[in-house]
C-alpha positions as CSV (number, residue, x, y, z in Angstrom):
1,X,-11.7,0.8,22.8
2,X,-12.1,-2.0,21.2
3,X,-15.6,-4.4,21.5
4,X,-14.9,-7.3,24.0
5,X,-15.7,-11.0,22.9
6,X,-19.4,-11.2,24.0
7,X,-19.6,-15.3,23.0
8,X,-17.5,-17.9,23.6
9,X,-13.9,-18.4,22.6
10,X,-14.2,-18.3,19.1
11,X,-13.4,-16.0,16.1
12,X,-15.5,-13.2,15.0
13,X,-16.6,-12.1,11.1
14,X,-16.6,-8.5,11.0
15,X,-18.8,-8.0,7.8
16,X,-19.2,-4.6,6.3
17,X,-22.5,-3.8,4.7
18,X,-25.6,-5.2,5.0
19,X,-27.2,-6.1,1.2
20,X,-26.3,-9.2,-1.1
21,X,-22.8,-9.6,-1.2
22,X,-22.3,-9.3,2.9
23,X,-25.0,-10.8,4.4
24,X,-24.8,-13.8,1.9
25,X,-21.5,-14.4,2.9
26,X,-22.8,-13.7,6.7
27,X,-25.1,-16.6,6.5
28,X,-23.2,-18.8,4.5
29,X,-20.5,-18.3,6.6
30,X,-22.6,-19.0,10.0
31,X,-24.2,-22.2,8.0
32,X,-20.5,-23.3,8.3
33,X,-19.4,-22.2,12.1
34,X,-21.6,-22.3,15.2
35,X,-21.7,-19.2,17.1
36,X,-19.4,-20.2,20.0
37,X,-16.6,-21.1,17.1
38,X,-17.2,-17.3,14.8
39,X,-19.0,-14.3,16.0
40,X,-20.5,-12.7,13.1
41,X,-20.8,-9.1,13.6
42,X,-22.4,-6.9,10.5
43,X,-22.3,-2.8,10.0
44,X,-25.2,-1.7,7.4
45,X,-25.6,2.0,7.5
46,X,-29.2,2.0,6.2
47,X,-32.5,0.8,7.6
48,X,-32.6,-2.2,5.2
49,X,-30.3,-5.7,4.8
50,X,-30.7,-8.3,2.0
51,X,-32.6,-6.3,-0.6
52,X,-33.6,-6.2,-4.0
53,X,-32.2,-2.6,-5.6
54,X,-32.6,-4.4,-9.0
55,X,-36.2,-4.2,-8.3
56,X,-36.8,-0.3,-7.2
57,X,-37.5,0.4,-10.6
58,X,-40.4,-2.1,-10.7
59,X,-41.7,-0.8,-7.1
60,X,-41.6,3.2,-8.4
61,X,-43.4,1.8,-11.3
62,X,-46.1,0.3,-9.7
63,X,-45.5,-3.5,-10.9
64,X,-44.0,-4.6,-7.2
65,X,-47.2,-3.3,-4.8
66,X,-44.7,-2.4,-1.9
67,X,-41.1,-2.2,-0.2
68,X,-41.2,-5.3,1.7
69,X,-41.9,-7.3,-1.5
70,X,-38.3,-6.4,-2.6
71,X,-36.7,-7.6,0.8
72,X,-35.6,-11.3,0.8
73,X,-34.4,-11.2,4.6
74,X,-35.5,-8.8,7.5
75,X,-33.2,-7.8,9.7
76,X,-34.9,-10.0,12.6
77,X,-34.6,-12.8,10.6
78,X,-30.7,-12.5,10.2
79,X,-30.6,-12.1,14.3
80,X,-32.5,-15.0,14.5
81,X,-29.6,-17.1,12.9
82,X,-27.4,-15.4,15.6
83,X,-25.7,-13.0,12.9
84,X,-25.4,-9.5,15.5
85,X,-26.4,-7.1,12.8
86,X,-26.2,-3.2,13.8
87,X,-28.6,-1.1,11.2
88,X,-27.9,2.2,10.8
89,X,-24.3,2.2,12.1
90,X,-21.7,3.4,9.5
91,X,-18.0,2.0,9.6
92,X,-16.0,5.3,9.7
93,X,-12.1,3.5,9.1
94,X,-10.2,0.6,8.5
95,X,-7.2,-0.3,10.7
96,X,-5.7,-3.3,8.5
97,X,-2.8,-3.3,11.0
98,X,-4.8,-3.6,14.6
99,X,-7.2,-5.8,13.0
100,X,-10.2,-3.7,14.0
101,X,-12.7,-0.9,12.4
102,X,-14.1,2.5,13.8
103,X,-18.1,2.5,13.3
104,X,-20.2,5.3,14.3
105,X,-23.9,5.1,15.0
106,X,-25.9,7.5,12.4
107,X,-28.5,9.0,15.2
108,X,-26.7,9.3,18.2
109,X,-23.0,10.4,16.4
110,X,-21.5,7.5,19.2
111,X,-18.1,6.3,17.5
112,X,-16.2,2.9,19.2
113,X,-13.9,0.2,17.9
114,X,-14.7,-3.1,17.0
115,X,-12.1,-5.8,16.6
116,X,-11.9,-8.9,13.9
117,X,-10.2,-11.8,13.3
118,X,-11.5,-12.1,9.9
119,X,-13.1,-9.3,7.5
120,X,-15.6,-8.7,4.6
121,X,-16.0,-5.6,3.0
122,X,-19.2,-5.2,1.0
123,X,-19.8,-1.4,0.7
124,X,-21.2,-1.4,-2.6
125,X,-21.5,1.0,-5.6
126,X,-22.1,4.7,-5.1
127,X,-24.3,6.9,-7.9
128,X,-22.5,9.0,-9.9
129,X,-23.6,12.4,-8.6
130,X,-21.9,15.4,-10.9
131,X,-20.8,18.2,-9.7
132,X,-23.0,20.5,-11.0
133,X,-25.1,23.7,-9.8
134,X,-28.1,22.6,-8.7
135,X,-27.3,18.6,-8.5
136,X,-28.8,19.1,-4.5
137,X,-31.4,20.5,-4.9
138,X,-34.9,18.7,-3.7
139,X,-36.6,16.8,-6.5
140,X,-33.3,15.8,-7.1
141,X,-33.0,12.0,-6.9
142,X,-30.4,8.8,-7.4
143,X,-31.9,5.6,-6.8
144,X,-29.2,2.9,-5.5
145,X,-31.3,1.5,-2.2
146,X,-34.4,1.8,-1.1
147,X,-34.0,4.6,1.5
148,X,-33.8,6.3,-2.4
149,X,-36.6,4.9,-3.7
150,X,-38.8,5.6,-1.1
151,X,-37.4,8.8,-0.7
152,X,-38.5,9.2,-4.9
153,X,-42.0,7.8,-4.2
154,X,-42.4,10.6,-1.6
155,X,-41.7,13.6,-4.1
156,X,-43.8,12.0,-6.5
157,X,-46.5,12.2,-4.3
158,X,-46.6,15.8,-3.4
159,X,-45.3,17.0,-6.6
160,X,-47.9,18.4,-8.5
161,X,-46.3,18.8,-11.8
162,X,-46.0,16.0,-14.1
163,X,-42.5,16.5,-15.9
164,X,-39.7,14.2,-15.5
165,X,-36.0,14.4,-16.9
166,X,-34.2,11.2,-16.1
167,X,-30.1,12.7,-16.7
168,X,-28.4,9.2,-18.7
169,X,-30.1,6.6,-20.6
170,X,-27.8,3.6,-19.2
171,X,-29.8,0.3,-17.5
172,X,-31.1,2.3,-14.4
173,X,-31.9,5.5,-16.5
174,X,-33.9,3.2,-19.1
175,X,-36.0,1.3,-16.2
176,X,-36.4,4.8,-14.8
177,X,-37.7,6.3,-17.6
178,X,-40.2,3.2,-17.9
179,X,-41.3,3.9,-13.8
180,X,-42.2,7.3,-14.6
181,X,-44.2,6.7,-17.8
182,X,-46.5,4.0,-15.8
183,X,-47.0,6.8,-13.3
184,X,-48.0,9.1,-15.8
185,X,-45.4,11.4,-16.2
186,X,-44.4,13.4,-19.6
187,X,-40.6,11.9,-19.7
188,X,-37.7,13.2,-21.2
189,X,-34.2,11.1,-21.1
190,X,-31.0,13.5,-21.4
191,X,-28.5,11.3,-22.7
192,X,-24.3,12.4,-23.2
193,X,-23.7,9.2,-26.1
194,X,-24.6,8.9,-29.1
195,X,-27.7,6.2,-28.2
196,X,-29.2,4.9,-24.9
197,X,-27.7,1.6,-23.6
198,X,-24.1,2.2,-23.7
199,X,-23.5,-1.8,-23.0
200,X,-24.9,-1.9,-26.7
201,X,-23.0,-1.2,-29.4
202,X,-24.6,1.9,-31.3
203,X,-26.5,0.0,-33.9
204,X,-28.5,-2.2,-31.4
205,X,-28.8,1.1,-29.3
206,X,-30.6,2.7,-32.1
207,X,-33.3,-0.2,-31.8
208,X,-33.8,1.1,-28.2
209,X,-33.8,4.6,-28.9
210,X,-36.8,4.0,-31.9
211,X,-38.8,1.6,-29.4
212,X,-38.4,4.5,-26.5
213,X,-39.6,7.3,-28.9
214,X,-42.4,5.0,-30.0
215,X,-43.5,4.1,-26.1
216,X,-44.0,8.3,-25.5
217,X,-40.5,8.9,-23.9
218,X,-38.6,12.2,-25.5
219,X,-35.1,11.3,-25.8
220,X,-32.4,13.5,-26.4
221,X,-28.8,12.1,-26.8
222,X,-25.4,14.2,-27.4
223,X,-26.6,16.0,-24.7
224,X,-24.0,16.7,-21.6
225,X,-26.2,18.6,-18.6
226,X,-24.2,21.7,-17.3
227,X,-26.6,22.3,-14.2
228,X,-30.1,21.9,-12.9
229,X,-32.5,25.5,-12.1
230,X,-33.9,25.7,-9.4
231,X,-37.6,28.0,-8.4
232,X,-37.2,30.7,-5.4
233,X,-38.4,27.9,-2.8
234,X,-35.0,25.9,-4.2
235,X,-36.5,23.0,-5.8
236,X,-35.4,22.0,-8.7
237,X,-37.7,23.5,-12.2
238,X,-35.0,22.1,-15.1
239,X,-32.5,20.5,-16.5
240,X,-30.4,22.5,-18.5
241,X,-27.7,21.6,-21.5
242,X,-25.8,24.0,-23.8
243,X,-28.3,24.0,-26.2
244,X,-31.6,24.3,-23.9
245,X,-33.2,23.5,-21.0
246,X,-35.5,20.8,-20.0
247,X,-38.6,21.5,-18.0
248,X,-38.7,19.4,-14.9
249,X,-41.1,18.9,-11.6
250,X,-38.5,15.6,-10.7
251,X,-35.0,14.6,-12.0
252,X,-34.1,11.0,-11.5
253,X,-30.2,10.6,-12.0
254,X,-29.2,7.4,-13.8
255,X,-25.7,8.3,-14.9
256,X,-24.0,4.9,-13.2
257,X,-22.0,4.1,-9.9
258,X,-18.7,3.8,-9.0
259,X,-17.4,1.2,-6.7
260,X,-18.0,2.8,-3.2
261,X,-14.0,1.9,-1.8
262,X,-13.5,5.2,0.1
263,X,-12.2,3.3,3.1
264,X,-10.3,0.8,1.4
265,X,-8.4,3.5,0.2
266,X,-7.3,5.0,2.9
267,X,-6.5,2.1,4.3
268,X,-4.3,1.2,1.6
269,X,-6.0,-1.9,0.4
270,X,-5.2,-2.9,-4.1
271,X,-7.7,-0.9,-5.9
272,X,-7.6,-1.4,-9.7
273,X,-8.1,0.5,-12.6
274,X,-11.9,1.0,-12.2
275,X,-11.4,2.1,-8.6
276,X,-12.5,-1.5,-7.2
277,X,-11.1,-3.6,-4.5
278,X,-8.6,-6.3,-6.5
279,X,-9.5,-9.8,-5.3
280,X,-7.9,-13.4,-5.9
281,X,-10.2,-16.1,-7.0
282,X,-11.2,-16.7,-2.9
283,X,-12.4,-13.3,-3.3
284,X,-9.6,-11.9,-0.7
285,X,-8.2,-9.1,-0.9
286,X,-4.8,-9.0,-2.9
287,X,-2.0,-9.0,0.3
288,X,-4.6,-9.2,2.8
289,X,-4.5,-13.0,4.2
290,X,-7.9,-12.1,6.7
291,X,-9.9,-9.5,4.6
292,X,-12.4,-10.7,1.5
293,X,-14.4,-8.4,-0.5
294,X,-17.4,-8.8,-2.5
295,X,-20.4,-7.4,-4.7
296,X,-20.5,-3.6,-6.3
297,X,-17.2,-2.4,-4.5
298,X,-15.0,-5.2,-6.5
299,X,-13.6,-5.7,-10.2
300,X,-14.1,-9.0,-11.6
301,X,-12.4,-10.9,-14.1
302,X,-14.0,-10.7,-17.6
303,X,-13.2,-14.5,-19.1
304,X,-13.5,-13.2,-22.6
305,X,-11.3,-9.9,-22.6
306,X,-8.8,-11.1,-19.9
307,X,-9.5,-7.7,-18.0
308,X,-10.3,-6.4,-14.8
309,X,-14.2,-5.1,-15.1
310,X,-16.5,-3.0,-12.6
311,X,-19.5,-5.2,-13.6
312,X,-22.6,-4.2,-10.4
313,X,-25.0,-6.9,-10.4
314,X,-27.2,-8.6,-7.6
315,X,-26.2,-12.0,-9.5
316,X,-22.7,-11.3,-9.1
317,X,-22.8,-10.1,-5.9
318,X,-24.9,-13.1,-4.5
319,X,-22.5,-15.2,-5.7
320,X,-19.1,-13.4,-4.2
321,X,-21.1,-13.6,-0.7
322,X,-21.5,-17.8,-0.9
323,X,-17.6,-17.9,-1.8
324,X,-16.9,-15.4,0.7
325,X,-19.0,-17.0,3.2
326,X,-17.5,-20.3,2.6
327,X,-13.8,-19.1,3.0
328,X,-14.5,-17.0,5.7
329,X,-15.9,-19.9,7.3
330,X,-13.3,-22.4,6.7
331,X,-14.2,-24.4,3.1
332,X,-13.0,-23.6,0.3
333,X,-14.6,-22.2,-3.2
334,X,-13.5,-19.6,-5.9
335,X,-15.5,-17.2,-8.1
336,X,-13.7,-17.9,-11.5
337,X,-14.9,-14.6,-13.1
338,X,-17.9,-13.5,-15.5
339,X,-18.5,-12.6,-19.3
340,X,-20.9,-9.8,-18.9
341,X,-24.4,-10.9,-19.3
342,X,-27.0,-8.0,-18.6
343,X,-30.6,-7.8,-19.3
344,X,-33.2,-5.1,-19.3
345,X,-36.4,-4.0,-20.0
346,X,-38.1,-0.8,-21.4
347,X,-42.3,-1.6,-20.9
348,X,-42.2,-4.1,-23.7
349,X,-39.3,-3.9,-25.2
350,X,-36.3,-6.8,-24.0
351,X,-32.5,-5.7,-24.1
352,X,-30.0,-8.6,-23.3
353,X,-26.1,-7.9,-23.9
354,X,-23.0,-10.9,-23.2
355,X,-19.1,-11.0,-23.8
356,X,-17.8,-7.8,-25.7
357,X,-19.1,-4.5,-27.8
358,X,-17.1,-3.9,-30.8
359,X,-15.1,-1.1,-28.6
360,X,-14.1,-3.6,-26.1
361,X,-13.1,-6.2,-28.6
362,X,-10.6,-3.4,-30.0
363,X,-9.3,-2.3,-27.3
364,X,-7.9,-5.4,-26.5
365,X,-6.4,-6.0,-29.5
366,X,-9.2,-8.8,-31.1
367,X,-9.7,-8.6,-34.7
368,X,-13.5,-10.0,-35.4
369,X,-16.2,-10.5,-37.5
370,X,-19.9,-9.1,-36.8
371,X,-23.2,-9.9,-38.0
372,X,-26.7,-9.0,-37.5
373,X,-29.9,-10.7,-38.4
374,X,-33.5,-10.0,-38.0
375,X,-35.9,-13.1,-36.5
376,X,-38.8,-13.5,-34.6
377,X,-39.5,-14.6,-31.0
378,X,-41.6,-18.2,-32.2
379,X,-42.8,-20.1,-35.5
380,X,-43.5,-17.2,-37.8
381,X,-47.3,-18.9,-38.7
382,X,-48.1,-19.0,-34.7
383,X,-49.9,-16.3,-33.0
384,X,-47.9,-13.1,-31.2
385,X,-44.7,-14.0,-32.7
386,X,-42.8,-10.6,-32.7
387,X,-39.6,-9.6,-34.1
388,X,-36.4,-9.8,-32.7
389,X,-32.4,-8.4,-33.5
390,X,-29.4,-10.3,-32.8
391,X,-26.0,-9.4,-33.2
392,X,-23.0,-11.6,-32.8
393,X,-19.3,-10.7,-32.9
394,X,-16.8,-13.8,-33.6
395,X,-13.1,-13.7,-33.4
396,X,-11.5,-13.6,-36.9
397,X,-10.0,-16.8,-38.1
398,X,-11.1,-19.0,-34.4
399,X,-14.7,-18.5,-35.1
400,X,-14.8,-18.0,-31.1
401,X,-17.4,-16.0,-29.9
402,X,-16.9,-13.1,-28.2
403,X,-20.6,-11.0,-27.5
404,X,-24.0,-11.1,-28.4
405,X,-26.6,-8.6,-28.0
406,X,-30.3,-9.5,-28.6
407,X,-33.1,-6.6,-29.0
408,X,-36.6,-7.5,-29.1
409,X,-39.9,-8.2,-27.4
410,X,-41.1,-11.3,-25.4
411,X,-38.9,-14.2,-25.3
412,X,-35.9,-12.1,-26.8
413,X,-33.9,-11.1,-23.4
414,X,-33.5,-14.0,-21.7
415,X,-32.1,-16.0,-25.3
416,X,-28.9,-14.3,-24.5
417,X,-28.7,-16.5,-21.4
418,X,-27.9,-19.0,-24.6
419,X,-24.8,-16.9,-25.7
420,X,-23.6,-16.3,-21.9
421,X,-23.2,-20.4,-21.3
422,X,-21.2,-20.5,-25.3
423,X,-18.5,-17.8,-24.1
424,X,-18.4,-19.1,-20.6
425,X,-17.6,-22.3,-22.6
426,X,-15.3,-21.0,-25.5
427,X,-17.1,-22.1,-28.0
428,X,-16.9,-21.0,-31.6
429,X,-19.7,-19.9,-33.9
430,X,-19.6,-23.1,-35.9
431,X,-20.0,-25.0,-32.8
432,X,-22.9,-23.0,-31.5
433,X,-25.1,-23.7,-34.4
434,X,-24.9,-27.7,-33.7
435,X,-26.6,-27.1,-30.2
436,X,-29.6,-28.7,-29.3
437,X,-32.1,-26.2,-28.3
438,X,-35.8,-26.7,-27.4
439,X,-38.6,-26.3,-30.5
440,X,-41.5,-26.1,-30.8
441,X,-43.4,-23.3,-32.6
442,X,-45.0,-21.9,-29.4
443,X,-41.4,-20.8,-28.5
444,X,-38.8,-20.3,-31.1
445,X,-38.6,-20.7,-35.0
446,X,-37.0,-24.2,-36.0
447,X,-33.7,-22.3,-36.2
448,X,-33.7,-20.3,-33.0
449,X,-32.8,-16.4,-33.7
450,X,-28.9,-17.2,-31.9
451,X,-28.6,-20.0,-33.7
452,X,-29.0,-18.4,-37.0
453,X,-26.8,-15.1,-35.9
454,X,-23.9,-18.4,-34.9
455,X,-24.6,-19.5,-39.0
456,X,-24.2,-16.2,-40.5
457,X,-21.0,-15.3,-38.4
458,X,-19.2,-18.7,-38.5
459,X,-19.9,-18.3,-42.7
460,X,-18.2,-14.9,-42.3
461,X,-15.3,-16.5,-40.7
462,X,-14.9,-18.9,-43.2
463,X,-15.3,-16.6,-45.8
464,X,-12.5,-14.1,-44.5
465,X,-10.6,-16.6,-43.5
């Protein structure tokens, strides 16, 4: 049976999930419609809306004192905006047709219908949890909301042992490893590839690897896990690979996420090659006039490649929600696509990444140019300048850039924010070098380090030209 109109004579939002993507576009959409003229009626299965997950890391840590700090809108304050949001109510099925969804509510089991007029699906990303023996076992943990992270605080508190195997060595596996270290735990990293930081090519992630090793962390790449041990009470006691096992009190699993599109799929909504919900530039749904989709559960347009890319970020997802919102609420705006910018952070080591790795550039048929230099963070004369690796790729014969990745310590990640704005602008190398950046030796050498990585790579061009 489906809900009855409980306000006016209006239209109602049906938004599905509760974090960045969909409760943005909630409130942007209700900033844009009273509540007699759209209903707004929002399905999070957890206990927590508008959160932070790119901050867990920092609150297992110890750097963010507590939850709440990573929570940017309670609950009460979205029902205060008259946005009817029901916590801890999953949305079971999608009925495109009837224009309605089946939710069930996760204590009592109670399933109804609720009818829309208008849709947003923003289910998220789901960790990659591998089949393996043991993968369930408590101690076992991913870490994707904060229901996870909490639940990880937990077992660090009444674990006695101080061993910790965090199973891949991507951007969550890296922060994860850096948690556990400030908490005082002996860390091992059991990475599949050939170097941590797969968004790296492996050169640059051979500067992570050495800075990891030198912070205390054990890391052990090649390595493909074939199952966790587990003692008599069932808790998990290893990590094991072909070659040997791995001593563990806690496993933290950091292998990735996939686009969490169960129900779009069996409702038959566009899903592409990644497994994400295919938008236009609205962010609707391909075919679907009264359905958008947004955040972790989409693939985005990369403006460098041309491709369709599952890219999960906050910033992304922040974004879809205000276009989202706006359509959804009668304006009009479009999310024209992204070129991949990521930064992390191992303790004090900076990891930034934009446009394309060498592998991506050859897949899609770009021939290119690399180079690498070596430069430091300010003036080399001033005090605590540190060292810093940049590595730019540059189409052959255009000189247009197509990635950068930047390794170093403070004032090295954020540069690549630099690079991001020169592909998002399709500039060329030779261009780049004639910006006009901020100097001063507290802050960057005359040359800053991108600007001398844009030199070197648009003389290569010319060169092999």
């Amino acid at each position: 049976m489906s809900m009855s109109r409980t306000r006016g004579t209006g239209e109602r939002l049906v938004v599905i999930g509760g974090d960045a993507a969909g409760m943005s576009a909630a409130s942007q959409a209700r900033r844009l419609n009273k509540p007699d003229e759209l209903e707004i009626v929002a399905f999070e299965r957890g206990n927590f809306t508008s959160y932070s997950a790119c901050g867990i890391p920092y609150w297992v840590g110890g750097d963010v004192p507590d939850r709440d700090r990573l929570i940017a809108r309670t609950p009460e304050e979205h029902r205060a905006r008259d946005i009817d949001l029901r916590l801890r109510t999953e949305v079971t099925e999608l009925d495109p047709d009837g224009q309605r969804v089946r939710t069930r509510d996760v204590d009592s089991g109670a399933e109804s219908w609720t009818s829309y007029d208008k849709l947003v699906i923003a289910t998220g990303a789901r960790p990659i949890r591998p089949d393996l023996p043991g993968v369930d076992a408590p101690g076992v943990h991913g870490v994707q909301t904060l229901d996870d992270g909490q639940a990880l605080l937990d077992t660090l508190a009444r674990t006695p042992g101080r061993r910790a195997v965090v199973v891949g060595a991507g951007y969550i596996g890296v922060e994860m490893a850096e948690a556990l270290i400030n908490r005082g735990y002996e860390v091992t990293v059991v990475n599949r590839g050939s170097e941590p930081m797969s968004t790296l090519d492996p050169d640059m992630g051979r500067l992570v690897h050495e800075a990891m090793e030198g912070l205390g962390i054990t890391m052990v790449n090649d390595a493909e896990v074939t199952g966790l041990l587990t003692d008599d009470d069932g808790r998990v006691r290893a990590v094991t690979t072909k070659d040997r096992d791995f001593p563990a009190d806690v496993v933290v699993l950091g292998i990735g996420v996939r686009p969490e599109t169960t129900l779009a799929r069996a409702a038959g909504l566009p899903l592409g090659a990644h497994g994400g919900l295919l938008t236009d530039r609205s962010m609707r749904v391909r075919g679907h006039e009264n359905i958008w989709a947004g955040g972790d559960c989409v693939e985005v347009l990369d403006l460098v490649s041309g491709q369709q890319r599952h890219i999960p970020l906050g910033t992304h997802a922040n974004k879809h929600g205000q276009v989202i919102g706006t359509n959804a609420g009668g304006g009009y705006a479009t999310f024209p696509g992204v070129v991949g910018t990521a930064v992390s952070k191992v303790c004090d080591l900076e990891i930034a990444r934009t446009g394309l790795r060498e592998k991506d550039a050859h897949r899609v048929g770009l021939r290119f140019e690399t180079v690498t230099i070596e430069s430091t963070s300010r003036a080399g004369y001033y005090p605590n300048s540190s060292p810093m690796t940049v590595k730019m790729l540059a189409e052959y014969r255009t000189g247009r850039l197509l990635g950068v990745q930047i390794v170093g310590r403070e004032g090295a990640g954020k540069r690549v924010d630099i690079a991001a704005v020169a592909l998002t602008a399709g500039m060329t190398a030779e261009q780049m070098t004639t910006l006009d950046l901020g100097y001063a030796p507290p802050f960057s050498p005359v040359w800053d380090p991108v600007l001398v990585a844009a030199r070197k790579a648009a003389a290569k061009v010319r060169e092999t030209s």
